[in-house]
N, C-alpha and C positions, 0 to 999 in steps of 0.2 A: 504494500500500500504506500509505503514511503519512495519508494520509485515512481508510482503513478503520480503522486502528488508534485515529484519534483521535475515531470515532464509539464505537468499541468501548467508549473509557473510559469512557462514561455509563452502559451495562451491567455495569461494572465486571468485562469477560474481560481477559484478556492476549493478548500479540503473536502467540499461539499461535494464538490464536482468529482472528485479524484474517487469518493467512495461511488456516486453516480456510473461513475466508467464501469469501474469493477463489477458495477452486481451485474451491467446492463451486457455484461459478458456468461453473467453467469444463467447462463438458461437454463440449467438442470433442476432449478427449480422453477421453473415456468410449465410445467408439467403439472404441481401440484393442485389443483383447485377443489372443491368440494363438490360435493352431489348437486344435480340441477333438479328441479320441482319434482320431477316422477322417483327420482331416487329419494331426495331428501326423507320422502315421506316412508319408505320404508324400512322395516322394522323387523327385527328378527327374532324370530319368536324360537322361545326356549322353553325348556321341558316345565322348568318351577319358576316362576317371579318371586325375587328376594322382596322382601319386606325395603321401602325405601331408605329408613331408617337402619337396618340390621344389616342391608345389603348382602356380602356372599357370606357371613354367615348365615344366615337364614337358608341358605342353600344344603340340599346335603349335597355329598361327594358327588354322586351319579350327574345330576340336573350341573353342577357345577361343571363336571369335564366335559358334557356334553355344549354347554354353553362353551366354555372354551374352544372346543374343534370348529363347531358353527362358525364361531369370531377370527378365528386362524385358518380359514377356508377361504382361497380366493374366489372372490364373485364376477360378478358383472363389472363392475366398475375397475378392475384389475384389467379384463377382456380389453376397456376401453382406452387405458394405457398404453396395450401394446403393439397400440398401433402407431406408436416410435419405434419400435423396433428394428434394428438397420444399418445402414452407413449413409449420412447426407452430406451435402456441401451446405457451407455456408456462405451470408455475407451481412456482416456486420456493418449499420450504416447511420449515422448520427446525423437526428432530424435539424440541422442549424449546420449554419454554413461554418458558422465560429468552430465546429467543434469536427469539421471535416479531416481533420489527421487521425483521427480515430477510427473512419469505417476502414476497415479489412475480411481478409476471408479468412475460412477454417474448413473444421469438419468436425461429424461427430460422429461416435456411434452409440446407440443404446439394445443392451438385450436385459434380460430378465433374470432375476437373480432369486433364490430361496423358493423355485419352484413355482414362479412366478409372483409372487408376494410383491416383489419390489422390482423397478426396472432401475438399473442401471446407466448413467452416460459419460463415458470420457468423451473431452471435448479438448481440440487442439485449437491453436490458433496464433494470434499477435497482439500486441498493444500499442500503437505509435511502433512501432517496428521491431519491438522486445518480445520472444517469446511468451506464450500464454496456454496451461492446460488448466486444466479443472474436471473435477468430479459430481456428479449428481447421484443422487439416490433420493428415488420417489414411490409413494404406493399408498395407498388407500387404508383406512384405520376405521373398520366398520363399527368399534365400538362407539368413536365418536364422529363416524358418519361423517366424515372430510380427509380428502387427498392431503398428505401430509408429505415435506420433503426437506432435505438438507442438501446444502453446498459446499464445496473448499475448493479453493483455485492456487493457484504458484504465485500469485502478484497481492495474497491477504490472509492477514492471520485470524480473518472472522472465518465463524459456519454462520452461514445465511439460511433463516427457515421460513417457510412461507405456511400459508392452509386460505383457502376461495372457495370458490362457486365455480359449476359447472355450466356452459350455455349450449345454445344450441349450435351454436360452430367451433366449439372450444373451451378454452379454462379460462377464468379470470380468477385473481388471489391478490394479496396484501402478506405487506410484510413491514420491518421496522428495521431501518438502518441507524448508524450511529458516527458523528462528523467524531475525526479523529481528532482533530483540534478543540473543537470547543466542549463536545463531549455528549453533546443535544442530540437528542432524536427525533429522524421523518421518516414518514412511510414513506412508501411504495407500493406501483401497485404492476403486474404484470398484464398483459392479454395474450391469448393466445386463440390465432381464427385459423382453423384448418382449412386446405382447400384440395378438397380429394386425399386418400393417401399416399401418396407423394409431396407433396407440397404444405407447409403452413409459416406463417409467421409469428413472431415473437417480439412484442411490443412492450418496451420499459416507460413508465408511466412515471411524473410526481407532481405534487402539488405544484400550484402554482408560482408560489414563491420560491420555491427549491428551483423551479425549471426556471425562470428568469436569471438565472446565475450559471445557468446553461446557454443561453442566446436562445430561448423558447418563449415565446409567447402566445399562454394559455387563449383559448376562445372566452369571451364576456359569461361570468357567469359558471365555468368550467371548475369542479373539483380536481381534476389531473390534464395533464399535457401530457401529449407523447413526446419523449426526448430520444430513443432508441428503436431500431428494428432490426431485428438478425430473421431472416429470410432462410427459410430452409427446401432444400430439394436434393431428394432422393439421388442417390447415384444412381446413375444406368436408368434414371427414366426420363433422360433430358429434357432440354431448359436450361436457363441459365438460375440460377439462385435469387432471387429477388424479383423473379416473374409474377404469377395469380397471386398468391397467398399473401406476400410481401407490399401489393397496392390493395388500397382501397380500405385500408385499417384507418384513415384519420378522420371522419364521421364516428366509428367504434370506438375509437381509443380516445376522444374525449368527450363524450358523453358526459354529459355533468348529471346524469342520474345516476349511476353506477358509481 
């Protein structure tokens, strides 16, 4: 992180900025989001309901492991994961021209790990022209009914975690960064719009004051700005990376309902 920041000073942003880069590389949790309206509502029913109060004591053994296996079973919402699964190109690309040293390319790959429970993504890449990998791990947590995930990359000594909402083109989620300097915390927020599978994009969102110290300026009225878009597409199903999926997110991505 303290290399990012001391690239940053030749553009003359702040620490704020420098944490903005990193997460808006880190896509591996941009996968995370929670259940959308047909999920959210359901409910897995188990053998015994514990007393609210007493909870899994009130359970005996039986009803107890039985709810467990149920809860450590992958569902539906795992199936809908794994449709990252793969090798893509990337192309990282910063919405403001001030911050144009920043877009690069990459790759990634994600497969599935513990039997599908969790997908996995190594991701490679650059920063201003410095090497850049990072790790993701993401998967679904049906006891409390939201994709949940974690991040680490080569260029920060944070884990970045996120947990959203599920839509009907993709994930949306939040999350909480922290300025290295001053010590203050902004969210953030992700979008993710699929487009067929081969193709989606990954849209890094923040408030509006965060994004003006970006060269962003939110629409009247707007909770987030897009500041970021990494643009994904399948290898071997050509196109170039930044094609369907990667336009037409800035209607979406700032939404001042959302």
């Amino acid at each position: 992180m303290s290399r990012i920041c001391t690239l940053l000073g030749s553009c003359g942003r702040g620490p704020v900025v420098a944490v903005a880069i990193a997460s808006a590389a880190a896509f591996g949790l941009g996968l995370l989001a929670s259940t959308d309206a047909g999920t959210r509502g359901h409910t897995i029913h188990t053998v015994q309901e514990g007393n609210q109060e007493g909870g899994w004591g009130d359970m005996d053994q039986d009803a107890m492991m039985e709810m467990m296996a149920q809860l450590g079973t992958p569902g539906e919402e795992h199936e809908q994961l794994a449709v990252m699964v793969g090798s893509w190109d990337t192309k990282m690309e910063a919405l403001s021209a001030d911050m144009a040293a920043f877009n690069s390319t990459g790759s990634a790959t994600f497969e599935p790990v513990m039997d599908g429970r969790f997908i996995k993504q190594n991701y490679s890449g650059s920063m201003m022209g410095a090497p850049m990998t990072g790790v993701g791990l993401s998967g679904y947590n049906k006891a409390s009914k939201q994709y949940e995930g974690v991040w680490y990359d080569s260029m920060s000594t944070a884990l970045y975690m996120v947990k959203g909402d599920k839509t009907d083109t993709g994930w949306v989620y939040e999350g909480e960064e922290t300025d290295p300097m001053s010590g203050q915390k902004f969210a953030f927020r992700h979008v993710i719009k699929m487009d067929g599978k081969d193709k989606f994009s990954f849209t890094m969102q923040y408030p509006p004051e965060v994004a003006a110290q970006m060269g962003v300026q939110a629409e009247d009225g707007a909770k987030w700005a897009d500041c970021f878009r990494i643009s994904y597409t399948r290898k071997g199903a050509g196109g170039a990376a930044g094609g369907g999926a990667g336009n037409g997110m800035g209607n979406n991505g700032n939404s001042r309902n959302r």
